[in-house]
Structure formats: structure tokens, C-alpha cells
C-alpha positions, -999 to 999 in steps of 0.1 A, spaced: -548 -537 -404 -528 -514 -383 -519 -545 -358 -495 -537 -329 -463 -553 -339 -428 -567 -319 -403 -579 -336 -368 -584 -325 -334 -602 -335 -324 -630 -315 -286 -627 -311 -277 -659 -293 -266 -684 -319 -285 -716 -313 -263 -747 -301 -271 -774 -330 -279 -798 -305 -306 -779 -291 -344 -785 -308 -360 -760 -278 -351 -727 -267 -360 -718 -233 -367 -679 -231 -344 -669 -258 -323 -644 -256 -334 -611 -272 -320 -582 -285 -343 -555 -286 -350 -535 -320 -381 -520 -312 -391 -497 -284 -410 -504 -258 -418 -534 -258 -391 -561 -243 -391 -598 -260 -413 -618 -279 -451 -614 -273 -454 -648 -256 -490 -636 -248 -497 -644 -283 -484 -683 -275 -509 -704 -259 -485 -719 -238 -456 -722 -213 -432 -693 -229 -404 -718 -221 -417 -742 -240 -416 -725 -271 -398 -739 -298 -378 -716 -324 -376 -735 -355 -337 -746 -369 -330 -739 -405 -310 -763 -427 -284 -748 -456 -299 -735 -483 -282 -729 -526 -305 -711 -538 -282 -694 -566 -308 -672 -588 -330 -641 -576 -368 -645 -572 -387 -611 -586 -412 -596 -569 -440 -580 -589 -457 -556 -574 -488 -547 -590 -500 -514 -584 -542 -510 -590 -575 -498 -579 -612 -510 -577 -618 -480 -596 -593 -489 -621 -609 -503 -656 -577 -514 -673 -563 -527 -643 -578 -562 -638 -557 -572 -673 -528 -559 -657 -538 -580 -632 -544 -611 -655 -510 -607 -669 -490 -607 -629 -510 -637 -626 -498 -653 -659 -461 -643 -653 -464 -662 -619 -473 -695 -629 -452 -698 -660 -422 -684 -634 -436 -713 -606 -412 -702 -571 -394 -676 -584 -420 -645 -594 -445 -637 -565 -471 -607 -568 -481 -584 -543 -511 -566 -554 -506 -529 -540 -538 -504 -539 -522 -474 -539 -517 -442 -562 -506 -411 -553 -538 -393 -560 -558 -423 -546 -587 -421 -571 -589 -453 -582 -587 -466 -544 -617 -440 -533 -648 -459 -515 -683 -455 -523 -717 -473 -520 -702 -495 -552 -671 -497 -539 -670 -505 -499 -640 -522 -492 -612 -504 -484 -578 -519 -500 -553 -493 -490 -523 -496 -469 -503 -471 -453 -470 -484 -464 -484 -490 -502 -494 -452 -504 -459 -444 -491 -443 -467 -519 -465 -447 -542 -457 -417 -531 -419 -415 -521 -402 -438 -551 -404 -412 -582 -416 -414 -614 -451 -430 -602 -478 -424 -632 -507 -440 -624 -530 -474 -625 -523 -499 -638 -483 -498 -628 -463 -522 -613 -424 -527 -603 -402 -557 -611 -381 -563 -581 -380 -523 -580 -353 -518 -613 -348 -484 -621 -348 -493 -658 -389 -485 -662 -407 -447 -667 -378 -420 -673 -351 -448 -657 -380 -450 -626 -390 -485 -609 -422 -477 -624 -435 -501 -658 -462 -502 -677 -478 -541 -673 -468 -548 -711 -428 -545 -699 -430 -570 -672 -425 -596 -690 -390 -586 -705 -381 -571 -676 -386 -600 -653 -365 -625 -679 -333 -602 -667 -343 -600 -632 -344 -642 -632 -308 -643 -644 -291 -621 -619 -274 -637 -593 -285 -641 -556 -268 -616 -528 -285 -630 -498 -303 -665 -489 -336 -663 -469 -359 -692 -456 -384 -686 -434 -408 -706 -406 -439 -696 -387 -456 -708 -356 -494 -695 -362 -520 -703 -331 -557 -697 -340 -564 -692 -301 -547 -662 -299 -545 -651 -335 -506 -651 -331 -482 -656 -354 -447 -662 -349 -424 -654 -378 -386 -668 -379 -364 -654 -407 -327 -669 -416 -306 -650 -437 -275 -661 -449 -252 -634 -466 -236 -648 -506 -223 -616 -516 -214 -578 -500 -246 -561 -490 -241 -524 -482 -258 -510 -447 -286 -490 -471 -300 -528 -468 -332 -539 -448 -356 -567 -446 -395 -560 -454 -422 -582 -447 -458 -581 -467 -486 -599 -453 -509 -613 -480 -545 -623 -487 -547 -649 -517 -582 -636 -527 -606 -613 -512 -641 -612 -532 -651 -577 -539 -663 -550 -566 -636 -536 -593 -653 -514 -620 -649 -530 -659 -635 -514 -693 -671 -525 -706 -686 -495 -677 -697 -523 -654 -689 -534 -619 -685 -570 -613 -695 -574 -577 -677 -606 -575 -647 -601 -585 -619 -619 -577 -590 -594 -560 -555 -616 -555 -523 -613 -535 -538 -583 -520 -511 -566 -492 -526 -561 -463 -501 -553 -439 -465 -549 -434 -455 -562 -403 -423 -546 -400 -434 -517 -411 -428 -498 -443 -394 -498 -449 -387 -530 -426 -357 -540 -405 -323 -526 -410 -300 -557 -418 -275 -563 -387 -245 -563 -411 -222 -560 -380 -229 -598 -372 -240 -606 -415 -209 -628 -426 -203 -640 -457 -220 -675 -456 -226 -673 -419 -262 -675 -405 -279 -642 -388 -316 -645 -377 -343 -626 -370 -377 -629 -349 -408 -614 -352 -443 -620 -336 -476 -605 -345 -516 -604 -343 -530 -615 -369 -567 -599 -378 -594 -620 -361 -607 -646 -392 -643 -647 -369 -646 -608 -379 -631 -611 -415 -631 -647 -427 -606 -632 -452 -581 -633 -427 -581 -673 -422 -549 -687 -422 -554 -708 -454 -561 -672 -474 -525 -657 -461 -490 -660 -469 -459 -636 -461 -436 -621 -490 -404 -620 -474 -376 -592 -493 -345 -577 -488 -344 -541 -503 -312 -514 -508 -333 -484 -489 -311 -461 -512 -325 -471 -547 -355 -493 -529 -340 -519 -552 -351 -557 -542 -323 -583 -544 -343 -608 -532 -378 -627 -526 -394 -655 -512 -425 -665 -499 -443 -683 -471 -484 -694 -466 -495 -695 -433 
């Protein structure tokens, strides 16, 4: 999962009569690497296309509910059950990311019963650096500091009335996103529009999850059993900006003006974990205050 990453801002506006940008111009945000990987494009680099993005009004914020659990974790596939529920009765605006991670990491320990190792890097951080973290099953709602002791931190049964005032506050910043995947190389190309509706502060950055639908795997029971077949969903499996993300380029970030940023990155190989094919992954796109790690706002993208 620890993929080597680029991922850079293109800071050339594109002329609206152009559908093809030849070598675009990059500003670098990374070190040392310069550009795109084009080696991940199984092409001419010039002849690389960088998607356009059309207006969007999206008024209302999306919620992301991130569902913190473990395979060792009986009471966690009903938490579980219930993220599921809230996201098809809230179709396009709640998304889950199920996050393995606890501070003591118990729950997420392998063994001979439970081989498959779930964890991220930036989900143990999350655990470990927002306060207030309690345990499995926990989960955030779009990371409000109205849960545990005022933490981000809920217990599955608030989601719900937690989420129904998330849904009614007002959008700060629009997002749409594209991708350019290529199964020779594995590469994925991710194109990210933001568009600014209200004043951001510069505490503000942009996080991308990477997200298996379903993964089949063991997850221990309330009943003392292990069901070998279990059916783990929107399981994060990599950040590919890295755990806190991108800061926002504010500087250029205009009310109502577009800013863009470009990212590519190898995917896992699907012929080594079939889990990894493009029709079981999608990208949770979020824009977070790093200050209060509040989300103000979500969307999402399958591959």
C-alpha cells in the first residue's frame, strides 16, 4: 500500500479552446520528483489529455463517515451495518470510509484467524493525533467536534442525528474530480477542480482516500464466531496524498474562480491482489481545516 506517489498543481490555466495539453506546465509540490509520472501513461507524454471541468452548484455539504473498526471487533460489523444504511438512504451525499485503526490496535492485530492486514499508516495517525479517541466501534461525521467530551469521536448510535445537521450546512468549496486509469501500467491519473463559494482559512488542505468496495475476509462475531467470509466495505487503503493531504493554494483560490490540482499514482497490481481491480476502487475526495481536522466537504469518484 505504501505506493510511491507525485502529485503536483498545474498552475497554467487551460485556454477553453484547448481539449489537449502538450507537456503541461507544472508547479512542483513535492520533492524530488519533477512533473507528472508520464511513465505511468502508456503513451506519447504530449499526447496526454488533462480532462476540462464544466461549472458545478452544488450548494449543500456531503458528510463523510468514517467508520473506525477491527476484524477483531465483535460489535463492530453493526456499526458497520448502520454506515451502510445511512449511505443509501443519504444516496450522493454520505460516503463511508471504513478505517482500521485504534490507538492500541487490538482489534486490528493479525493471527492465523485473522491474516489480512487492514491498517494504514495515515488511519493510525487519525486515531492517534485527533483526541478523544475511545475505541471500536467509533466513527466521525465529517470530523464535528460535537461527539465524546466535544471530540470528533461518536458512538455509531449518534450518526444518524449528527449527519441530518451536517446535510444542512452550507457548501465552502466545490470539488469534481476525473481520472485517467491505464491497466498496462497500473497508473492512475487523478484531476481535481476546486472552485472556492465561501472564505477558506490557509489551516485548509485537500486529502485523498483510496478505497476498496469489498475485500472478503474474517471479522470475529458477537455470537464468539468468525465468519471467514465476511464482507469488509469501503475499506481505505491508501492515501495518496498522504495523511494530511495537499495544502490548499489559497494565494491563487478566488472566490468562484477555478484552481486545479494534478496527481498521478501506482496503483497496486490487481494480478497480485485481485482486490485492487479497478471496478473494486473508488477515491473519496475532502477538503479538511488541519486546525480542528474538520471536513467541509466530500465527494467521490470509482475508478
Amino acid at each position: 500500500m505504501k505506493n510511491k506517489i507525485s502529485l503536483f498543481l498545474l498552475s497554467a490555466l487551460l485556454l477553453s479552446a484547448c481539449d489537449k495539453i502538450e507537456h503541461p506546465v507544472i508547479e512542483q509540490i513535492s520533492t524530488g520528483i519533477d512533473g507528472l509520472d508520464y511513465s505511468l501513461f502508456p503513451g506519447d507524454p504530449g499526447s496526454y489529455i488533462v480532462p476540462e471541468f464544466t461549472p458545478s452548484s452544488n450548494a449543500m455539504r456531503n458528510v463523510l463517515l468514517e467508520d473506525y473498526t477491527g476484524h477483531k471487533c465483535t460489535n463492530c460489523p453493526s456499526a458497520s451495518q448502520n454506515a451502510a444504511n445511512l449511505a443509501a438512504n443519504n444516496p450522493g451525499r454520505v460516503f463511508v470510509a471504513a478505517i482500521h485503526a485504534s490507538t492500541s490496535g487490538n482489534f486490528q492485530a493479525l493471527d492465523a484467524e485473522h491474516p489480512t492486514d487492514f491498517t494504514t499508516s495515515a488511519g493510525d495517525a487519525y486515531a492517534t493525533d485527533m483526541p478523544g479517541f475511545f475505541g471500536n466501534p467509533s466513527g466521525t461525521i465529517n470530523r464535528r467536534s460535537m461527539g465524546i467530551s466535544e471530540s470528533v469521536w461518536y458512538l455509531d448510535f449518534q450518526w444518524q442525528s449528527e449527519l441530518a445537521l451536517e446535510l444542512q450546512e452550507p457548501n465552502a468549496i466545490n470539488l469534481q474530480v476525473a481520472t485517467n486509469y491505464y491497466p498496462e501500467t497500473n497508473g492512475l491519473f487523478i484531476h481535481i477542480d476546486t472552485e472556492l463559494k465561501s472564505a477558506l482559512n490557509e489551516n485548509h488542505r485537500l486529502v485523498i482516500y483510496l478505497i476498496r468496495d469489498l475485500v472478503i475476509s474474517a471479522q470475529s462475531l458477537n455470537d464468539g464466531t468468525v465468519d471467514e467470509e465476511y464482507e469488509q466495505e469501503h475499506v481505505l487503503s491508501a492515501n495518496i496524498n498522504g495523511t494530511w493531504g495537499t495544502a490548499l493554494r489559497l494565494d491563487t483560490l478566488a472566490l468562484n474562480e477555478s484552481v486545479q490540482y494534478h496527481y498521478s499514482y501506482a496503483l497496486p497490481d490487481p494480478n497480485v491482489d485481485p482486490t485492487y481491480a479497478s471496478a473494486n476502487l473508488k477515491l473519496l475526495v475532502y477538503v479538511i481545516d488541519r486546525e480542528t481536522y474538520r471536513v467541509v466537504q466530500v465527494i467521490e469518484k470509482h475508478i
